[in-house]
C-alpha positions in Angstrom: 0.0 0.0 0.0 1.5 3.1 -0.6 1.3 6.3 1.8 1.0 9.8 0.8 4.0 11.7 1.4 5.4 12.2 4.8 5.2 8.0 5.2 2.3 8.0 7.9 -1.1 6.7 7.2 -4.1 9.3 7.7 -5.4 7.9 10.9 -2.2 8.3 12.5 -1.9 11.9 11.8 -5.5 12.1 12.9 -4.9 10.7 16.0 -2.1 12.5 17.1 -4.3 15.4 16.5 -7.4 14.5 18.5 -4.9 13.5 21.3 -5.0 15.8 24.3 -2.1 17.2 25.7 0.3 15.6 28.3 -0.2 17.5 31.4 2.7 16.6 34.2 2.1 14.2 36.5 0.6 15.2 40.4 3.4 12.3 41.4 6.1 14.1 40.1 8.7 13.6 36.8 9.0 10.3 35.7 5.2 9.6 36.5 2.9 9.1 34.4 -0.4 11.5 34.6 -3.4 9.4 35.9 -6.6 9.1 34.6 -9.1 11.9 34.9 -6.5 14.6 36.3 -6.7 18.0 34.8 -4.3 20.7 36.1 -5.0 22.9 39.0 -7.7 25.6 37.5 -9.6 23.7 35.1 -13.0 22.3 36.4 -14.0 18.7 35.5 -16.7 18.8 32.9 -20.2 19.4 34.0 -18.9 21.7 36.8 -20.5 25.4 36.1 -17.6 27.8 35.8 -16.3 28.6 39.2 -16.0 32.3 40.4 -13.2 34.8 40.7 -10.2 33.2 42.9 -10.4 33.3 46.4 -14.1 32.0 46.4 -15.9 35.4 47.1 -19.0 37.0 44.9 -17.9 40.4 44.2 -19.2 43.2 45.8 -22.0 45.3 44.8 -21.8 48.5 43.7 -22.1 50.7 46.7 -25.4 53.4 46.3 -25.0 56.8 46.5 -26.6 59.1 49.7 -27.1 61.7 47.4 -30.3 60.5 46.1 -31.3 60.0 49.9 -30.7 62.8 51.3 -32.6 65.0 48.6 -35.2 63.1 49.1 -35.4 63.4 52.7 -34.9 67.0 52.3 -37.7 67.3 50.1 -40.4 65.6 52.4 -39.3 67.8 55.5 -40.1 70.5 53.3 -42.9 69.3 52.6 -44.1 68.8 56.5 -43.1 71.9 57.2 -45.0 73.8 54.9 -48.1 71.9 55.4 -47.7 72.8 58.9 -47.1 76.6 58.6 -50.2 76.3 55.9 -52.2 74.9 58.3 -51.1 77.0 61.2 -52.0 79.9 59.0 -55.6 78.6 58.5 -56.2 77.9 62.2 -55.2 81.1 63.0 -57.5 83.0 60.6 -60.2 80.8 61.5 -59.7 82.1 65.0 -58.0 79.0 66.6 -54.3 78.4 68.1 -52.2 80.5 69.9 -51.9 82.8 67.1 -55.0 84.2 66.7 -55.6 87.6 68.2 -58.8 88.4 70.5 -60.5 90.0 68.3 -60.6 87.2 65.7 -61.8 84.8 68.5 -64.6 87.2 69.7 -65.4 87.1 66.1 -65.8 83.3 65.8 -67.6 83.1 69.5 -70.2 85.6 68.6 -70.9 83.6 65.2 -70.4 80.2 66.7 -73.2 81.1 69.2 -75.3 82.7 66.6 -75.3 79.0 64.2 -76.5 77.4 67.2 -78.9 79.7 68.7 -80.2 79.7 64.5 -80.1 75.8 64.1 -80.6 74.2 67.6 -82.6 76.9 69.7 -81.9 79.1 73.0 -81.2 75.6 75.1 -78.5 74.4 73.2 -76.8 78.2 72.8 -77.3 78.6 76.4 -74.5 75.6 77.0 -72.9 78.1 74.7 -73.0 81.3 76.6 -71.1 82.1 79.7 -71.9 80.8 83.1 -74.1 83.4 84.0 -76.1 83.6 81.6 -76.3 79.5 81.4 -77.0 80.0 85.0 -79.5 82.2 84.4 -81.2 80.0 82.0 -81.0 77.0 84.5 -83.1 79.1 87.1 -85.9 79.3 84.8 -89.2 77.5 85.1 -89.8 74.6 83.0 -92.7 76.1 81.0 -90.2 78.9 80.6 -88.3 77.0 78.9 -91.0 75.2 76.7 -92.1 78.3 75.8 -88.0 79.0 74.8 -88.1 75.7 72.9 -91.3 76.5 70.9 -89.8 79.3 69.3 -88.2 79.6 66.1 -85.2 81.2 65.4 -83.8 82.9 62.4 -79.9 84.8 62.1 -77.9 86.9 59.7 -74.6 88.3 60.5 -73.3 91.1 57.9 -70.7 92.8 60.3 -68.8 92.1 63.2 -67.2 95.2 63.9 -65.6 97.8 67.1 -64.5 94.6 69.5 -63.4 96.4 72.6 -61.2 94.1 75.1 -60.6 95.1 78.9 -59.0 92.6 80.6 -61.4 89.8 80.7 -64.7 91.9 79.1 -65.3 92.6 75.5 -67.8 94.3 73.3 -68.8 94.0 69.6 -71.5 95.6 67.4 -73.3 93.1 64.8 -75.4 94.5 62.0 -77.4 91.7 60.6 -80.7 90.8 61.2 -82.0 88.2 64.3 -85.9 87.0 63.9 -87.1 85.6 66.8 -90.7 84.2 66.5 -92.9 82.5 69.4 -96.1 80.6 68.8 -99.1 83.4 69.2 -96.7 86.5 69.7 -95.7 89.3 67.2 -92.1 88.4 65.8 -89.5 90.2 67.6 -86.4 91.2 64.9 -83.3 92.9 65.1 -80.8 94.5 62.8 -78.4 95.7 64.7 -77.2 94.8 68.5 -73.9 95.6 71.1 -73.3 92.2 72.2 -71.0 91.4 75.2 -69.0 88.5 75.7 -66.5 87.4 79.1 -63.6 85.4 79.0 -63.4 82.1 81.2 -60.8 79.3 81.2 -59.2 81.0 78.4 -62.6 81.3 75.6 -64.1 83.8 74.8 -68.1 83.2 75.7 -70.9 85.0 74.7 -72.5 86.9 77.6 -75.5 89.0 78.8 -75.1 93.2 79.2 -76.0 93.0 82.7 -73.2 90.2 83.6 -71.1 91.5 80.7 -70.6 95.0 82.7 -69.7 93.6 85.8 
């Protein structure tokens, strides 16, 4: 049989191509290498790929504060002016340490007006100051049937000319108050001086006689 040049067969050449590598022996020179051993750094196959050396993942990325701190910024911002707004609004509404007397007469005098307008003299007595809810206590109790019966009917236009001394105030209202009892001639006014006392720190609407005292 004759060989193409070189005087090896094919399969020879083939063979010592497909043939891996000699790797050194782990028993030292003069050794040969046993079966199945792959030099240090090479996985056996079917082993995923191990990770960098030493054995440890790496470590994330480390976040910035930046972001944090911004936001945190932005939300006590946020807090704060929601609390001066609403601060601002309690104190215009009368309420909070804020508010001046004369805004809190303001809101007394119309606070007992709503209830004397919806709920009648018995619930605006509980209202008024203790004088005057006093004063409503001593009454009979057909007195104060006669008090329930009657129907009551308020519009404030001004509140205006709040006086304070010490404890005592005075406002005038221009509006109109309707009073109207079961067989009796409505009784309406348009225009009134009302007085008002301070106890345990609120303003109260009271009567002229207990008013000036």
């Amino acid at each position: 049989m004759t060989y193409p040049p070189g005087g090896q067969p094919p399969h020879d050449r083939l063979d010592a191509q497909q043939q891996p590598p000699d790797y050194p022996s782990p028993m030292g020179p003069g050794y040969p290498p046993q079966e199945g051993y792959l030099p240090h750094g090479f996985p056996p196959p079917g082993y995923p790929p191990q990770g960098p050396p030493g054995g440890h993942p790496p470590h994330p990325p480390k976040k910035s504060r930046i972001g944090v701190i911004v936001g945190s910024a932005a939300i006590m911002a946020l807090v704060l002016s929601g609390a001066v707004i609403a601060g601002a609004v309690l104190t215009s509404h009368g309420i909070g340490p804020l508010a001046s007397d004369e805004k809190k007469i303001e809101v007394a005098i119309r606070d007992f007006y709503d209830i004397l307008g919806s709920e009648g003299f018995r619930a605006a007595a509980e209202r008024a100051c203790a004088a005057d809810h006093a004063e409503f206590g001593a009454m009979t109790e057909a007195q104060k049937q006669e008090f329930d019966t009657a129907t009551v009917s308020v519009t404030i236009d001004k509140i205006e000319d709040i006086v304070v001394i010490g404890d005592r105030a005075t406002a005038e209202i221009t509006g109109k108050l309707t009073v109207v009892i079961p067989g009796e001639q409505p009784d309406i006014d348009t225009s009134t001086t009302e007085h008002l006392k301070k106890e345990n720190g609120r303003w109260k609407v009271c009567s002229a006689q207990q008013g000036l005292n």
